[in-house]
C-alpha positions as CSV (number, residue, x, y, z in Angstrom):
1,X,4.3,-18.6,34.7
2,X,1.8,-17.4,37.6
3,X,2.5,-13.6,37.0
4,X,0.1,-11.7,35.9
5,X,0.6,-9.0,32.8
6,X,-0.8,-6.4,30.8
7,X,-0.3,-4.8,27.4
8,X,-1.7,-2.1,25.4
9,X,-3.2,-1.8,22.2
10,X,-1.3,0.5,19.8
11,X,-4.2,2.3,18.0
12,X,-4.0,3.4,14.4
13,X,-5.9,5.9,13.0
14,X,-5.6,6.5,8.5
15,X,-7.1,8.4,6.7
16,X,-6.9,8.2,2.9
17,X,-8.6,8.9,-0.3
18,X,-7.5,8.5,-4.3
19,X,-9.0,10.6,-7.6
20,X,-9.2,9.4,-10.7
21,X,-7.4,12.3,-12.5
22,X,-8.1,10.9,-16.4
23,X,-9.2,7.4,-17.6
24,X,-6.0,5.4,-16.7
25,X,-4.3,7.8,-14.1
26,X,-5.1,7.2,-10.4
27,X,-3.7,9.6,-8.0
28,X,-3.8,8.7,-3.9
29,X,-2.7,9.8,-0.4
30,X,-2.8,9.0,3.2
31,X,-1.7,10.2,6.5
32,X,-1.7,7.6,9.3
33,X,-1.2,8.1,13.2
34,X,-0.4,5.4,15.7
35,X,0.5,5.7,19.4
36,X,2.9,3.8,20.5
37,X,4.1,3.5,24.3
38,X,2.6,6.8,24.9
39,X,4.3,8.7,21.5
40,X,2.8,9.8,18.1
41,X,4.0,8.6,15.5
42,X,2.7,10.4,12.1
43,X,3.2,9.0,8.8
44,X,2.3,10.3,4.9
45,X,2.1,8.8,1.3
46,X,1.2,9.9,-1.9
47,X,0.6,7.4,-5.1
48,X,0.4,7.6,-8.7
49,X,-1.1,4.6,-10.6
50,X,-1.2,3.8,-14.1
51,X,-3.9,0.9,-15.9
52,X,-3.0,-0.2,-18.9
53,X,-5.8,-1.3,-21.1
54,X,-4.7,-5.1,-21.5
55,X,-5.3,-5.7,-17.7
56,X,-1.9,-4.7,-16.0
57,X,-1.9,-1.9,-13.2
58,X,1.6,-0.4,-12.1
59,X,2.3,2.2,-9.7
60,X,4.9,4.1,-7.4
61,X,4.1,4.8,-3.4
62,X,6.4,7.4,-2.1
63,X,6.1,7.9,1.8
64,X,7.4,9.8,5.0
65,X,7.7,7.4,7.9
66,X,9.8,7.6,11.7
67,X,10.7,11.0,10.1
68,X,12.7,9.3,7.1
69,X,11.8,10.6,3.5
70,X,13.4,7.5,1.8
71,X,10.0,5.6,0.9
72,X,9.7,4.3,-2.3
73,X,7.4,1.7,-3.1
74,X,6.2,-0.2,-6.0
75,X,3.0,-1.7,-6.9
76,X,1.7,-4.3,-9.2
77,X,-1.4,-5.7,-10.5
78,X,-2.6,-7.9,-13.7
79,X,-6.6,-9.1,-13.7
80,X,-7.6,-12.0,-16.7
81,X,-10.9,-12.8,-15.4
82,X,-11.9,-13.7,-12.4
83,X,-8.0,-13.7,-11.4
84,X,-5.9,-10.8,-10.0
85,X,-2.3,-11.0,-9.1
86,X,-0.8,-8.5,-7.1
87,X,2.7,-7.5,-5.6
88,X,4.1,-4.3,-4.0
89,X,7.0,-3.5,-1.9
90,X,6.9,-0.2,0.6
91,X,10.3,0.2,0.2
92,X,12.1,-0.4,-2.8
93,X,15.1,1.5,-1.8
94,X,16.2,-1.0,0.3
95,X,16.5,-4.1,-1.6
96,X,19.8,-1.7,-3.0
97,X,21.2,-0.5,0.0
98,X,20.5,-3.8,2.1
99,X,23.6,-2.6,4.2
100,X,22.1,0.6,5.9
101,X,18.3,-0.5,5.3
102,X,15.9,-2.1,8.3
103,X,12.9,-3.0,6.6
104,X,11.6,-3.6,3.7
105,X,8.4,-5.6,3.2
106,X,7.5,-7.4,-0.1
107,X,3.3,-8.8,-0.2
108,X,1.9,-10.7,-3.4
109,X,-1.3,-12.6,-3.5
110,X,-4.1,-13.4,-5.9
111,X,-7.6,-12.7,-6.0
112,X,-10.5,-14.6,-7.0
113,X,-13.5,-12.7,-7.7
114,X,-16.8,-14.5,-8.3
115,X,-20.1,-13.5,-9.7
116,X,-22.2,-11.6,-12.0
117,X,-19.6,-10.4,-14.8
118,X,-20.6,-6.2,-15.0
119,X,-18.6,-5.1,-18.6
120,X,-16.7,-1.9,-18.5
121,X,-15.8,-2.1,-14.9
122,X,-12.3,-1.5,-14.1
123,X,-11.0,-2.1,-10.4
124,X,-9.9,0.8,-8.3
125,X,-7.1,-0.4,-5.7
126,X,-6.5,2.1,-2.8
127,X,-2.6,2.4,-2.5
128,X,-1.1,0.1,0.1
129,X,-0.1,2.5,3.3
């Protein structure tokens, strides 16, 4: 087509931050903004994550998002070496009410990470908004 368009960016703006509250416990939060065809649109989360000493990380997101309170997420990790699998869902809610549920959004992936080996070094993963 000759007809010109435009479109505009939809800015996000987070803001987040986790504490390690004792030597396997990790707690998080975030608050996110995005405007969106001229609106705000405010979202929140707060995390708890558990590291089990044989490499395995598991922990539970709940969020507020579109002013709906039903936000609970799960995340996974396992790291053997220079691997790390991952996989966490933002809403797990809705893999059991599939009837009444939109979304729901499900990423896993693995990591390779190369280079000098430092011992007693545990990786810290910020909580998935």
């Amino acid at each position: 087509t000759q007809n010109s368009y435009s479109t505009n960016l939809n800015p996000t703006f987070t803001l987040a931050g986790t504490h390690k509250i004792r030597q396997n416990w990790l707690i998080g939060a975030a608050a996110q903004v995005t405007i969106y065809d001229e609106q705000v649109l405010p979202a929140f989360m707060l995390s708890g994550m558990y590291s089990f000493d044989f490499g395995l990380d598991a922990g539970l997101i709940y969020g507020m998002k579109n002013k709906k309170f039903d936000n609970l997420g799960i995340q996974l990790g396992f790291k053997r070496g220079p691997v790390q699998l991952f996989a966490l869902t933002d809403n797990i809610l809705g893999a059991f009410q599939f009837r009444e549920t939109q979304n729901f959004h499900l990423a896993a992936g693995v990591n390779f990470s190369f280079g000098k080996e430092i011992r007693n070094y545990r990786i810290i993963r910020q909580p998935v908004f």
